[in-house]
C-alpha positions in Angstrom: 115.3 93.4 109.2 113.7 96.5 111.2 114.4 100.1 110.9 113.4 102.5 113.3 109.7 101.8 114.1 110.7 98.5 114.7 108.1 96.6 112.2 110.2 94.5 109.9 110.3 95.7 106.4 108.7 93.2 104.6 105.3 93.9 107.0 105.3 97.6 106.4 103.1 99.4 103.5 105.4 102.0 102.5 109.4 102.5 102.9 111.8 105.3 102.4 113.9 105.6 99.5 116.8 105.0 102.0 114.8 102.0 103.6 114.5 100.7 100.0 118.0 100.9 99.5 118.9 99.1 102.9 118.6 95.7 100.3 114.8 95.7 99.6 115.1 95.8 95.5 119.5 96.4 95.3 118.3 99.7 93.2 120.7 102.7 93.8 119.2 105.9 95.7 119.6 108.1 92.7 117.9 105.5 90.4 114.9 104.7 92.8 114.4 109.0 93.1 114.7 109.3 89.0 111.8 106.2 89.0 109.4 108.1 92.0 110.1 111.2 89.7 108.2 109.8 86.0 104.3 110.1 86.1 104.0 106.6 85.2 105.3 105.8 88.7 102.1 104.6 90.7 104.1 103.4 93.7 105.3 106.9 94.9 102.8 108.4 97.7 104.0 112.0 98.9 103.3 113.0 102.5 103.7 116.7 102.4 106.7 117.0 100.4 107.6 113.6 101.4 108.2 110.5 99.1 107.5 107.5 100.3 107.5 104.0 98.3 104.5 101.9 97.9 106.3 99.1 98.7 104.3 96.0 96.8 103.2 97.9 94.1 107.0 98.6 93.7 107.6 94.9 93.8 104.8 95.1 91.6 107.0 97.4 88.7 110.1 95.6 88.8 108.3 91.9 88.0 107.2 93.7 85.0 110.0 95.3 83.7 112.7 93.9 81.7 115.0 97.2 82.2 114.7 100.1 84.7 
């Protein structure tokens, strides 16, 4: 599945939360922004006032947890 740029998701480094949404991890918008919020959240990378998702290490964070 491609968005925009045209590079299928699964090949790019970092998503958008809405990008994320579009089936990536089935995580609500709201949910996925509360997570990126919490310092313990190493797979957020602002650009500018930007949040983008690092998108293995937050493939990374849901192995792990048992709840989000």
């Amino acid at each position: 599945k491609t968005k925009g740029s045209g590079v299928p998701i699964h090949l790019k480094l970092t998503l958008t939360i809405k990008e994320d949404m579009g089936g990536t991890s089935n995580i609500g918008i709201n949910k996925i922004d509360t997570l990126l919020k919490q310092p313990i959240a190493r797979f957020v990378l602002f650009v500018g006032t930007r949040k983008l998702v690092k998108r293995r290490e937050f493939e990374e964070y849901i192995r792990r947890e048992l709840i989000i």
